[in-house]
N, C-alpha and C positions, 0 to 999 in steps of 0.2 A: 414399560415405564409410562405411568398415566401424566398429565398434562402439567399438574405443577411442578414432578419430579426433573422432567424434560429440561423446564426452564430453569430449573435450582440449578444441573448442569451445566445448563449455556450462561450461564448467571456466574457459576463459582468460574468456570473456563476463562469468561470475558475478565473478571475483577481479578485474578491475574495475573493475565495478559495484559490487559489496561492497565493493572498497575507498574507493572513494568513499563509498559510505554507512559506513565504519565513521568516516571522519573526518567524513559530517556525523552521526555521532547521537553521535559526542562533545560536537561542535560544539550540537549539538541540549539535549543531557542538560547542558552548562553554562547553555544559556538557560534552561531550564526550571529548573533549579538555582537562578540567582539569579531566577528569578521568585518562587518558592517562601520566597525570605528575604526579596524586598524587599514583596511581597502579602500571601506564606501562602495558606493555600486559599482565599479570597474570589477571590485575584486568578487561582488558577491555575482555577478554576473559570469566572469570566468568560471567560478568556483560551481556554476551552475552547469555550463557546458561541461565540464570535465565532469561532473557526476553522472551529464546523461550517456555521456561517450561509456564512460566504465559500462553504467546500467545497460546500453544497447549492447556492448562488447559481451555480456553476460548472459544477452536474453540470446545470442546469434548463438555463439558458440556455449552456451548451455545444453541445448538440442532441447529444451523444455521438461527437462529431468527431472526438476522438483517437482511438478504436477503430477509427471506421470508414474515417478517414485514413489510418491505418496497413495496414489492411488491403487500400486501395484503391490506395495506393502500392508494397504487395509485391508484388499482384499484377500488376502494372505495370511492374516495375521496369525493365525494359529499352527502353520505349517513351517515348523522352523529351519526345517532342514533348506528349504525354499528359498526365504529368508535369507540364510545366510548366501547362498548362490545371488540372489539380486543383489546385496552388500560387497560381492567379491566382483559382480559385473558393475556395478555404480562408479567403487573406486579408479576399475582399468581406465575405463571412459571418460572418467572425471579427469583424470592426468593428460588420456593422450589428447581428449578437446583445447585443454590447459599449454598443454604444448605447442599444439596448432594457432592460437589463438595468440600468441608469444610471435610466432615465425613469420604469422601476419600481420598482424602489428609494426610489426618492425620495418618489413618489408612496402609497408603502407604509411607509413607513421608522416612524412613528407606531404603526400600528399593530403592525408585525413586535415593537417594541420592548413595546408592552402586552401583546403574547403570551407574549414571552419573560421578562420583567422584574416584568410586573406593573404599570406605570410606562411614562409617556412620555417619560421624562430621559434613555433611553439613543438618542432616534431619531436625532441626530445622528451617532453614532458607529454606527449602520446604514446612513447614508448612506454613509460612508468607506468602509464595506466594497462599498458599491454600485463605487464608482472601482477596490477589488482586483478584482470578480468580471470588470471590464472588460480590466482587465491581467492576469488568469487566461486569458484567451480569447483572446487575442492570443498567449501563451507556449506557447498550444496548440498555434500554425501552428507555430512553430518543433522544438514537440517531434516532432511527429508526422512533421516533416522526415527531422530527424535519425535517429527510432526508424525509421521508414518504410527508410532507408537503409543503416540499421545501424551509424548511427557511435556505437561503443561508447566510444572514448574520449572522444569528444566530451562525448557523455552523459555522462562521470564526473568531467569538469571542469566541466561546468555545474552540477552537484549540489555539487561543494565550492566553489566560487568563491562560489556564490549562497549559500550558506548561510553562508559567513564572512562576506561584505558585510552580508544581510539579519539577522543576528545584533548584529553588530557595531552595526548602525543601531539598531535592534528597542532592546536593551538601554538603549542611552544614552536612546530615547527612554523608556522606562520609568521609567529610572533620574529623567532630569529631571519626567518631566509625572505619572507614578503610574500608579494606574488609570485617568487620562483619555486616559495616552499608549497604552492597550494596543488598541485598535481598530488603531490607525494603525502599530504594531507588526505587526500581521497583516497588513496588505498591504504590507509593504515588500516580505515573501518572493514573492507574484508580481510586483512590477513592477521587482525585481531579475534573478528569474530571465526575464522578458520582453528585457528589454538585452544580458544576459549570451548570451543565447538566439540576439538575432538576428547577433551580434558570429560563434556558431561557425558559424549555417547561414551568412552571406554569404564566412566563412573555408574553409570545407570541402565544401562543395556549389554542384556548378555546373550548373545548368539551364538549357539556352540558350533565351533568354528569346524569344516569339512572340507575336502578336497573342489574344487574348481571340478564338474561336472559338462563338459563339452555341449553336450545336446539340452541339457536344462539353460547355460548361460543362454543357448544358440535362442530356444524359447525366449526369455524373459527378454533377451535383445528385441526380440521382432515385437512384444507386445509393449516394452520401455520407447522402443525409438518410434516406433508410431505413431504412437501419441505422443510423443514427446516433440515428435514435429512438425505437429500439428501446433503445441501449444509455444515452441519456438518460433514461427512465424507468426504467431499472434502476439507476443511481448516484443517481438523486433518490431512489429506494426506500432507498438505504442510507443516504443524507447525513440522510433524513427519519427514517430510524429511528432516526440516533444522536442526533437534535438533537431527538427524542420521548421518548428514553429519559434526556433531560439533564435534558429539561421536568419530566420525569414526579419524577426524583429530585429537583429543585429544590422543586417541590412537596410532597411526603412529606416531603423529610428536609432541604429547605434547602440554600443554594450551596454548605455546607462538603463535603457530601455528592457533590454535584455535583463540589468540586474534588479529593476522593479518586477519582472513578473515572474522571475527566481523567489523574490520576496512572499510573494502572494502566493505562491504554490507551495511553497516552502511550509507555510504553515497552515495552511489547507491540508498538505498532504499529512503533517506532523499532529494535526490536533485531532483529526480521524482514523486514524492508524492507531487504535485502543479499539473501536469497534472492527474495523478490517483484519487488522492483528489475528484477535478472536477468531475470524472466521477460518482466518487458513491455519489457525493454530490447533482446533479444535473440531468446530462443525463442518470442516469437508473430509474430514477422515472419519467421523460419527456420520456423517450423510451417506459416503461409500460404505460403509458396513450394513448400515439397513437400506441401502437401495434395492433389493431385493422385494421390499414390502412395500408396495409402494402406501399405503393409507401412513404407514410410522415414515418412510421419506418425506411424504407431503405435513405430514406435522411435523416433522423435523424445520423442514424450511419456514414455515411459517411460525413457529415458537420464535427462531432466529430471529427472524426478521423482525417480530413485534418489539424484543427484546431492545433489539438495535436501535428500532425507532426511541423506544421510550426514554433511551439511556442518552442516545445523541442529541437528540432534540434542545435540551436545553442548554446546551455548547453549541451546537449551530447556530442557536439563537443568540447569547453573547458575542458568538465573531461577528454575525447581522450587524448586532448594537452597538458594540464598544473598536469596530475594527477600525476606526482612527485614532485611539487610545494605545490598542494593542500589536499596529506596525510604529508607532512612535516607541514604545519603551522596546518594542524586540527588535528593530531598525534605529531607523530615527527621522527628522524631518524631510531629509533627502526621501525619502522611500514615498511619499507622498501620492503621486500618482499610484501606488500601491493597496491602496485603500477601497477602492474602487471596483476593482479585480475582487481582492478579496472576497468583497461582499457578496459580489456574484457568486463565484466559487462556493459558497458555503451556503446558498441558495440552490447550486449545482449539487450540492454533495447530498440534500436532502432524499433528490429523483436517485445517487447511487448508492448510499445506504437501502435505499427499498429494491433496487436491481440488481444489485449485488448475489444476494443469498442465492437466484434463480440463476446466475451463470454458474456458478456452483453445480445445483441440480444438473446443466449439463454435462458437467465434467463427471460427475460422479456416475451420470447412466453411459459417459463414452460416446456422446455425443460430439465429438471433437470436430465434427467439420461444422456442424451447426454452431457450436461455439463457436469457430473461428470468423463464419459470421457477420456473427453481431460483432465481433472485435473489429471486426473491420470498417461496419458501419460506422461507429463510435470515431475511431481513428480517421478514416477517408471524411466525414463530415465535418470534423473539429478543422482539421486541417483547410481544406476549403473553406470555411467560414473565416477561421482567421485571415486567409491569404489574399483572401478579397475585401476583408471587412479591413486590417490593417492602416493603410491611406487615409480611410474615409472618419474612421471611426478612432483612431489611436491606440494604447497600448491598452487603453480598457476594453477592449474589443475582446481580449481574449479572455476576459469572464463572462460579458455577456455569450460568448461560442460555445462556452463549458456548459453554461446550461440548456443552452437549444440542444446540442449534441448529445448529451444526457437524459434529454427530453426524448427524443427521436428514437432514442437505442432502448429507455424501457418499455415504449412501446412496442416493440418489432418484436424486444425482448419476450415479452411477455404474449405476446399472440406466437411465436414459437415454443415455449415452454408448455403453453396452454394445447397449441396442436400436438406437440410431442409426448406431451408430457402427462395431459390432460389434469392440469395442477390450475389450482383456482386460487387466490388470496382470500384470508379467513375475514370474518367481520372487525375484527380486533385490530388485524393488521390495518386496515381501510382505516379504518376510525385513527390509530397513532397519523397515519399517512396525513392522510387530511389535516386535525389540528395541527402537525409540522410545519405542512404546506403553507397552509392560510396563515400564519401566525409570519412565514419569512416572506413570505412576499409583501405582506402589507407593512414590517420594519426594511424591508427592502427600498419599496417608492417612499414611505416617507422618511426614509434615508435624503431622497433629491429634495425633500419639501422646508423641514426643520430637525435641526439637529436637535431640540428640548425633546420636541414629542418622540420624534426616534427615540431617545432613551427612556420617556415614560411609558413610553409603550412596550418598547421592549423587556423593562423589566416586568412588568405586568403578565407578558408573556412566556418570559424566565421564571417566574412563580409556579404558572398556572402548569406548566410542563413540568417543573422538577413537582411539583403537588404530586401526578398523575404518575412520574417514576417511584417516588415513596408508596404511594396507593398500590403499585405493582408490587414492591416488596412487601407490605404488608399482607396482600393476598398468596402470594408465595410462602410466607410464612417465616421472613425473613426476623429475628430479632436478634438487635446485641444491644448498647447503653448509647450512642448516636441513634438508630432508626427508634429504639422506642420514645427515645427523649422528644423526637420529631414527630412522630407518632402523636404525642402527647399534646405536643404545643400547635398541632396541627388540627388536633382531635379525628385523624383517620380514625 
């Protein structure tokens, strides 16, 4: 596959998957919207912790099965009989962790809540989340199916289907029960997308079904939970650090505090999850298959990566400019101290959009403990930054950490990929990096200077970027009646 064909791929993958995430973080940014009116920060704050609880409860008792599911099924992919043995081992695993994870839970639920809370009045609503992390685990078999196999559209209808159902439910029960309904609000979204899940693999994939083979499961166990637990102590690292860093805030500065950088994360997380999407939807199971070669891996990575650049750049750049705009209509003026955060963050996300693609490459060559890392780095640093900068510095501390932290980890990042790896960044990639960079830092500081030139700059800069992604489709060979018309009036 020569150079342009590459990117047509990561191109058709990303738009959607993107498209899919851009209708659920509409779909997303309205819930979050009327939680914001019907709570205000107390509730969006709550609503924060209980998601990181589920998500750590997910990452613990997952055993990191979707990485290594995924991984173990591309490399597989033609052997079907195989297949269906990892499929019949996923499932047992996926229940009895599900079980476990139920028993602890429950058995813990009192105390999880006097950790978090302060209080033993929230332990009930610990326990509900015990029943989501069960129906997390189960929605796993099914992802890892489909990512495993590459069914991107698939993917992009379980992401909006689930998220209108899970929304639609979520809300009313909000709406009716209040803050007592918001636990049970969090788990609607996995044990919708659980149903919705099994409904596309029984629709779309057909593995012809075999006996339970003893010494083949015995295999794919020891090469699944290996790595699998390697990459479960690395998302327990992260889920622990953001539900350390909520603690940490809750106690300095109190849940209001807590629910401004719910806010700011919130859609940080939600408006780059179109290009991160893409990756785990697509190019880490197209990277494990030609990791083999390494010159077609190292183009792989690097097609990615430019792509990503090109495509993000000018959304990074509108949250830079308008993020006082855009926590007011998706918040409101409470969220204020929100603003701030933000910015940073999507200054942050510039440094992990370009490091991203390269922790990839180590998963895909099975580099699991060097992965784990840099996780660690990223994790132990953010955390300490916040924990001492907190006092000094206030709730905005914890964007200015995002991006030191992110700063630090693509470095390390990248001088290990480069000894390991012997992987270099292309000219193309350097060149998106750069204009990125220099374009958000400088609507960054004059973020503190004037809000006029902030936005005349930024939009100047919002041109010049989306100019350079149409330039990209044009050279791709992208046409339908939007890019030519733009084409046109652009004179590419």
């Amino acid at each position: 596959m020569n150079e342009i064909e590459s990117k047509k791929q990561i191109l058709k993958s990303s738009s959607i998957i993107g498209g899919a995430s851009v209708i659920t973080i509409l779909v997303g940014l309205i819930k979050v919207k009327i939680l914001a009116l019907l709570l205000g920060p107390t509730g969006v704050g709550f609503f924060g912790i209980y998601t990181s609880v589920l998500a750590l409860g997910s990452s613990i008792f997952g055993f990191g099965l979707v990485n290594a599911g995924v991984r173990e099924i591309s490399l597989q992919i033609n052997n079907i009989n195989y297949l269906n043995q990892v499929r019949i081992f996923l499932k047992v695993i996926s229940i009895f962790l599900g079980v476990i994870a139920i028993l602890v839970i429950y058995s813990l639920r009192d105390e999880i809540s006097s950790y978090l809370f302060n209080s033993k009045d929230e332990g009930i609503y610990i326990l509900v989340l015990g029943l989501g992390i069960f129906f997390s685990l189960q929605t796993n078999v099914q992802l890892i199916l489909l990512q495993g196999f590459r069914k991107i559209k698939e993917q992009a209808k379980l992401k909006i289907f689930s998220s209108l159902i899970s929304t639609v439910i979520g809300i009313a029960i909000i709406y009716i029960y209040g803050v007592d309904g918001l636990a049970w609000a969090v788990i609607i979204v996995p044990a919708t997308n659980y149903f919705i899940g099994v409904f596309y693999v029984k629709k779309n994939i057909q593995i012809k079904k075999n006996k339970p083979n003893l010494s083949t499961l015995c295999g794919i166990s020891k090469n699944i939970l290996y790595i699998g637990f390697i990459f479960m102590i690395s998302g327990i690292m992260g889920e622990a650090t953001k539900l350390g860093v909520r603690e940490i805030i809750v106690d300095n500065l109190g849940i209001n505090a807590s629910g401004y950088f719910q806010a700011s994360w919130q859609i940080s997380m939600t408006y780059i999850s179109f290009i991160l999407g893409a990756m785990v939807a697509d190019y880490y199971p197209r990277l494990t298959q030609s990791i083999g070669d390494k010159e077609k891996a190292h183009s792989v990575v690097n097609h990615q990566t430019e792509i990503a650049l090109v495509f993000s750049s000018p959304i990074i750049l509108c949250m830079l400019t308008f993020a006082p705009i855009i926590v007011k209509v998706l918040y409101s003026n409470d969220f204020y101290p929100s603003i701030e955060i933000l910015r940073w963050q999507s200054f942050g996300d510039v440094l992990k959009i370009l490091s991203w693609p390269l922790g990839f490459l180590l998963l895909a060559k099975g580099k699991t403990k060097s992965y784990f890392l840099i996780e660690m780095v990223w994790n132990i640093s953010y955390f300490i930054f916040v924990y001492y900068g907190l006092k000094k510095y206030g709730i905005e501390v914890t964007g200015y950490c995002f991006v030191l932290s992110y700063f630090i980890y693509t470095i390390i990042l990248f001088a290990m990929v480069n000894r390991e790896c012997d992987f270099k960044w292309n000219i193309k990639v350097k060149k998106e990096f750069f204009l990125s960079f220099i374009f958000s830092i400088l609507i960054l500081l004059l973020s503190y200077y004037n809000i006029y030139f902030t936005s005349v700059f930024g939009l100047i800069a919002i041109i010049i970027t989306s100019y350079s992604a149409l330039k990209t489709l044009k050279e791709m060979g992208v046409n339908n009646k939007i890019t030519n018309k733009a084409y046109a009036i652009l004179k590419i």
